[in-house]
C-alpha positions in Angstrom: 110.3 -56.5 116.0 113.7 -56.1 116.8 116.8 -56.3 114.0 119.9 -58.5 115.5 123.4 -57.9 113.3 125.6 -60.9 113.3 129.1 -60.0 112.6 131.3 -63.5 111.8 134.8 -64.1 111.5 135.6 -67.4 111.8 135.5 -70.1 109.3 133.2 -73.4 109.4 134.4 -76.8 111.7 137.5 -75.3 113.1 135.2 -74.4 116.1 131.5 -74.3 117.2 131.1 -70.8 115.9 129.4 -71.5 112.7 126.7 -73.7 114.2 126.0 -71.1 117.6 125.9 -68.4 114.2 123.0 -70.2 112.5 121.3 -71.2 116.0 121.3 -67.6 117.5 120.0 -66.7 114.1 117.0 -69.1 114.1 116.3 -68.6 117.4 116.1 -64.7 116.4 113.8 -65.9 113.7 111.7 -67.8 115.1 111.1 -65.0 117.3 109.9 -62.9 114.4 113.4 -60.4 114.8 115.1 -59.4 111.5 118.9 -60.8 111.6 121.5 -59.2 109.8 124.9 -61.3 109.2 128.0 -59.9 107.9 130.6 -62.8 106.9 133.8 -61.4 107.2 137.8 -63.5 106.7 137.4 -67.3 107.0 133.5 -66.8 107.2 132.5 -66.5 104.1 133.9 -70.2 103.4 130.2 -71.3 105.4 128.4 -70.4 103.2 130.2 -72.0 100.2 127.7 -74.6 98.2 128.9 -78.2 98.0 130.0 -79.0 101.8 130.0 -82.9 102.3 127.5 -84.3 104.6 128.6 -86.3 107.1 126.4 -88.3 109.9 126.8 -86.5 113.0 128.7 -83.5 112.3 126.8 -80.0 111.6 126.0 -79.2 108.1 127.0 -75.8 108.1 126.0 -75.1 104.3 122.2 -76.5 104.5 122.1 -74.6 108.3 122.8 -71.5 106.6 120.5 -72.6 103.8 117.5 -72.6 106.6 118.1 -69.3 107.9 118.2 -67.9 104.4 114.9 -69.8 104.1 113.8 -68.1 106.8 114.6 -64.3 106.0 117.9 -64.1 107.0 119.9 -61.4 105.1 123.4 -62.6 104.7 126.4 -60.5 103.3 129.4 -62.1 102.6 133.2 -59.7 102.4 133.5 -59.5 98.7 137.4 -59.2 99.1 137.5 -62.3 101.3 136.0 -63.9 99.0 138.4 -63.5 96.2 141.4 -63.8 98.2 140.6 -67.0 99.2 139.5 -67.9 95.9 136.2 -69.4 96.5 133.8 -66.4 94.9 132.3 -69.1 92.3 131.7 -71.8 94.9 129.6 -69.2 97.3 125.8 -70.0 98.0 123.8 -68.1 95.0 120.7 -65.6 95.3 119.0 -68.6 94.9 118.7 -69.9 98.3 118.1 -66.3 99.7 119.4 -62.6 100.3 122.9 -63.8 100.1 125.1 -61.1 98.2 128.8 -60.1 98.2 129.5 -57.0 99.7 132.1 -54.9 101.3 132.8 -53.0 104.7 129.8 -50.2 103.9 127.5 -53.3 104.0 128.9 -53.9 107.3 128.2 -50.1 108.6 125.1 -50.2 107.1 124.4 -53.3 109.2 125.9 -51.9 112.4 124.2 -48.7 112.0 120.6 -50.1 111.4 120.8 -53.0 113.9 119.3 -52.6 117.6 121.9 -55.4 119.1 125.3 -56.7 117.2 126.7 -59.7 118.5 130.7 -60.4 117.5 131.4 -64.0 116.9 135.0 -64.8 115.9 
């Protein structure tokens, strides 16, 4: 099958990016495609462990949970990451291929993908 790159810029509930992320991902899935998703700036806060639930708003955290469930690999911008100050709260290995990484990741991911899609 094919292998979809995701590369995602912006950061979780300021807009519906997050969730159309983690839909376009399972719907790749689900599909049997590989996906590919590079979490660069305010991204990498979705995938930070802890997020408060709350009825009738989008759980960004356990949606990105799910497509790490289902074989998602997920690389989050290592420097992001500590510029923000949030590398300790970031989802673990734990929960799936979820590493820090930095921009070679990314042209590793860009190079080996058939489609990238841009979501900022």
């Amino acid at each position: 099958m094919a292998r979809l790159g995701i590369l995602f810029f912006d950061g979780p509930y300021q807009t519906q990016a997050s969730e159309t992320v983690v839909k376009l991902a399972n719907a790749a899935l689900d599909k049997g495609h590989d996906v590919h998703i590079f979490c660069y700036m305010d991204a990498v806060n979705a995938l930070l462990e802890n997020q408060k639930k709350i009825e009738g708003i989008f759980n960004i955290e356990e949606g990105f949970k799910e497509i790490l469930s289902k074989g998602a690999v997920i690389r989050l911008c290592n420097l992001c990451l500590l510029v923000r100050g949030t590398i300790k709260n970031c989802m673990k290995k734990e929960h799936g291929d979820v590493k820090r990484a930095g921009t070679p990741d990314l042209a590793k991911i860009i190079e080996e993908t058939d489609r990238l899609v841009v979501i900022c």
